[in-house]
Each structure stands twice: as structure tokens, then as C-alpha cells.
N, C-alpha and C positions, 0 to 999 in steps of 0.2 A: 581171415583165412588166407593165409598164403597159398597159391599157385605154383607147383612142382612141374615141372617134366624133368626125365632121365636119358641119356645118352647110355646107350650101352645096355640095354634094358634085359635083355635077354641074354646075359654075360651074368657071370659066376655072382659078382657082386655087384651089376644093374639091379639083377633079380631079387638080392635083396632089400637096396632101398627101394623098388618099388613098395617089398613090400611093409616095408618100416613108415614108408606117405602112406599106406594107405590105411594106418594100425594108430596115426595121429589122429586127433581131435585137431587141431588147427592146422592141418595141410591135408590141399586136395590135388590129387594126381589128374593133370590135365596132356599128358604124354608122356608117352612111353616108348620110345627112339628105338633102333635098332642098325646095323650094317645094310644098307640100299634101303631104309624106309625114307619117306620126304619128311625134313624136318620142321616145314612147317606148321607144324600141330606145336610147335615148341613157341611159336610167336604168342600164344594165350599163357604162357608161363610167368611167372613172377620170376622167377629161381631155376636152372635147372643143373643137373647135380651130370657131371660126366664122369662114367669109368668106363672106357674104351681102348682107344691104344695110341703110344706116343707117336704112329705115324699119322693118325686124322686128329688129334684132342685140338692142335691148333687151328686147324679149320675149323673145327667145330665153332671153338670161343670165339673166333672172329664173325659166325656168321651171328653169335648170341649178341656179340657189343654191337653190332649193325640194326640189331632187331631189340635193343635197350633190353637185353634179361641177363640179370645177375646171375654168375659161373661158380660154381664150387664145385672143385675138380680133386677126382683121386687119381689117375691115369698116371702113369709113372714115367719118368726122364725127363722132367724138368730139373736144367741146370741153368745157372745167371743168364746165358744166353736166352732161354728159351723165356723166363720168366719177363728178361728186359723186352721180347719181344710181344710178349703180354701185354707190358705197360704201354708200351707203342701203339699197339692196337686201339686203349679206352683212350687216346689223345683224344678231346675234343669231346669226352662224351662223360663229363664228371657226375651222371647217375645211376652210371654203369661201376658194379664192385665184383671182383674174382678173387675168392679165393683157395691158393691150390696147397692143397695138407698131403708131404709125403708120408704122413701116416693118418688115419682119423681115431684108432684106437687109445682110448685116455692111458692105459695100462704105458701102450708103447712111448705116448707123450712122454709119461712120467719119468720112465726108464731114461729117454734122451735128456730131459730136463737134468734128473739124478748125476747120468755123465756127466752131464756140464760142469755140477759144483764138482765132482770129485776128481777130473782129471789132472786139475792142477797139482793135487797130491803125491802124483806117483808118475814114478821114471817111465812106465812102459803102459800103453795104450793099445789093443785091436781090439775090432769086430769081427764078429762071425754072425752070417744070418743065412736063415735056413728056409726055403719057401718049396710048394708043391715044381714038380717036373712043368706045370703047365707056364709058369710065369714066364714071361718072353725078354727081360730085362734083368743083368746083373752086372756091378751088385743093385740092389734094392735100394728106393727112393730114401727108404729110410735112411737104410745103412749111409748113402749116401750124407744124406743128411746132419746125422749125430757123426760123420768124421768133421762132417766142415764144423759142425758147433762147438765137436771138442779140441779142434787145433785152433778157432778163435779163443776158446779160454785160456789153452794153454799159451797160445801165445801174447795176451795180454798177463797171465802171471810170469811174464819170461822164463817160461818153462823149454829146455833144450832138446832138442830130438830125441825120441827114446834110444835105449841102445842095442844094436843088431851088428855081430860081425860077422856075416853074413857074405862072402864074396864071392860065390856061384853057388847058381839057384839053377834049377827046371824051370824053364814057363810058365808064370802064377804060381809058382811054389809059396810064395811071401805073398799073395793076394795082388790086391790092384793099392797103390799109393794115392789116397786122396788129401792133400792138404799134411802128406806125413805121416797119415793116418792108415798103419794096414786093416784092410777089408778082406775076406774070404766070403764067398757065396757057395752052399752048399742047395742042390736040386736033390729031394728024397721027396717018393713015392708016402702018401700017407699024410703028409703036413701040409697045416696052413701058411701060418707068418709066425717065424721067430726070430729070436736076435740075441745077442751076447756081446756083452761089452767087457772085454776082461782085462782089469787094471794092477798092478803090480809094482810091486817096491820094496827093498831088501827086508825080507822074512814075511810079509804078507802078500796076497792076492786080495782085488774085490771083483767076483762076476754084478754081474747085474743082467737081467735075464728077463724078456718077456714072452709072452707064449701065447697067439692067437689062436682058439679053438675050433675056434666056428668064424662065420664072417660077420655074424650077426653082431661080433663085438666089435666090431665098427659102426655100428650103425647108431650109438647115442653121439659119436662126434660129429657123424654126417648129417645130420638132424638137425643137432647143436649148428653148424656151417648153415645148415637152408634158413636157419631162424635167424640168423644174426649177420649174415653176410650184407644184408642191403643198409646197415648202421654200420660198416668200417668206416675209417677215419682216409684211410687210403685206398687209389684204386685198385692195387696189389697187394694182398698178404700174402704170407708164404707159411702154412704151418695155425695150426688152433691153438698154440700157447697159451696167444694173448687173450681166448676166448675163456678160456680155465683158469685166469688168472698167474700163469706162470712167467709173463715176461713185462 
């Protein structure tokens, strides 16, 4: 029986893995965290899963490697920075394992994985992702994410910058540039997490398109992360690829 606590417990999607531990047969919820509760009740944890907000996640993880409990974090705005100072944290403490997935949904994995092989194909490359008004970060960890993966493929197929002539723009008219990569973030009332990868090349287009409905479909990768997190090979993952077999 693995030992669970949750950071964030009573937030949109705390509230779900609670209640995903406590619908396992092999995990038992041993806390349940929240904004000014002591997190002490997390020292009986084996694992504990944070989705709270990118201005405390890192205190959080550092109080978890001090007290030896394995981190699997969805909490959005981790970038190289933030992750190296991850790694800096478990120095000295090799059975401590974090790992942080900008996305948990297998759908969404997939869809990023997909980009990956197809972007070397084609001249032109953006994202578009679309999340509820409440989200505090844009663009999206994902989004983020699937621009660095797909400017690393293209740029191992020596693929050349897409093409844009483009020479006065509005303010974010062209999105945010990640790695080359344009990104748009749309806020609408109504939606959970989506995304759009839309690829092109003389006389076709390819979308690629995920669509979360509920939060609940994140909850078989968060799950997958609490079970298999204290078997990585590293003390930082980044991402369940390797968990689904995709990398």
C-alpha cells in the first residue's frame, strides 16, 4: 500500500486526486494539504502528488526532499530553471524521486508525442491552447512544452524556420516565441484544457487536437506518476512519456 498526501487538496484538481487515492485499492490517503494547513500530516506520506501554484510548488518540494517523500507535481511554470533547481534540491539525497508532468493526460501525451514525429515534415508549425478564465499561467505548461519538443525535432532534421513575413504586428498578435515556436493562449468561459497543434505544407494542413473534458482525465496519469515515481532511474523526470512507453 502506497501512502499518498496531496498539496492543493481542495483546488479544482487537488480535489480530484483526492479523490482518485481514495477510489484505489493500493493507495491510502494519508493527507490532504491545503493553502495555511501544517504540512506536517505529509511526513507519513510515501508520495505526495502537488497541484497548487507556481509561486509556493517549490517550497513545497523542498520541504518533501528534507522529509525523504517522493514529489509528483502538476503545478504549472516549470522551465530549465526551475526544474535545475529541482535537481539541486534532492543533491545528497539519492531516495528522493520528483516527478513533474506538464501535462498528466495520456490523450494530451500522445497528441505531443504525435507532434514530435510529424513536425519535421512540414514548413510551418503553431500552437493554440485554450484553457478555463481561471488558469493563472500563459501559455500553458503544455503548450510550453510540445513547442520545446517540437523545435528539438525539427532541429535535429535540419529543419529551417517556418515562414512568416510578417513585419508589424500588435502586441501578441503572433503569440509568444518559444524556441521559434508560435504559441497563442486563448481564456473562454466554459472549457477545461485544450490544445492545437497546426502543422502545414504546400497544399495540406495536419491539426492535431486534444480535448480535456472533465479533470477526471487526468487522473489515470496521476495515478500512473504516484505508483511508479519512487522506481525512476533519475532524480528528475520531466514529463510520463517514459512511463507509457513513448520515449
Amino acid at each position: 500500500m502506497i501512502k499518498v498526501g496531496v498539496l492543493g487538496a481542495r483546488g479544482r484538481m487537488g480535489a480530484e486526486v483526492v479523490k482518485a487515492v481514495q477510489g484505489a485499492d493500493d493507495l491510502e490517503l494519508v493527507a490532504a494539504v491545503d493553502d495555511g494547513d501544517d504540512r506536517q500530516a505529509l511526513a507519513a506520506a510515501d508520495v505526495a502528488v502537488d497541484f497548487t501554484r507556481p509561486d509556493v510548488v517549490l517550497d513545497n518540494l523542498r520541504w518533501l526532499a528534507e522529509h525523504r517523500v517522493h514529489g509528483v507535481v502538476g503545478t504549472s511554470g516549470f522551465d530549465e530553471e526551475r526544474v535545475a533547481e529541482v535537481r539541486g534540491m534532492l543533491t545528497g539525497r539519492p531516495d528522493v524521486r520528483v516527478l513533474i508532468a506538464p501535462n498528466f493526460g495520456i490523450g494530451a501525451v500522445l497528441m505531443m508525442h504525435f507532434a514530435v514525429k510529424a513536425a519535421p515534415f512540414f514548413d510551418s508549425v503553431e500552437i493554440v491552447e485554450l484553457h478555463h478564465p481561471g488558469k493563472v499561467d500563459a501559455p500553458s505548461g503544455t503548450a510550453v512544452r510540445t513547442a520545446e519538443l517540437v523545435a528539438e525535432a525539427r532541429a535535429r532534421a535540419g529543419a529551417g524556420p517556418a515562414p512568416d513575413a510578417t513585419t508589424t504586428a500588435l502586441d501578441g498578435a503572433r503569440g509568444a516565441d518559444i524556441a521559434g515556436v508560435r504559441v497563442h493562449a486563448l481564456r473562454i468561459a466554459g472549457m477545461i484544457a485544450h490544445q492545437e497543434v497546426v502543422l502545414g505544407t504546400h497544399g495540406e494542413t495536419l491539426t492535431l487536437r486534444h480535448d480535456s473534458l472533465h479533470r477526471e482525465s487526468f487522473m489515470p496519469g496521476v495515478l500512473l506518476g504516484v505508483r511508479r515515481v519512487a522506481g525512476l532511474p533519475e532524480p528528475v523526470t520531466v514529463g510520463i512519456d517514459g512511463l507509457l512507453g513513448l520515449s
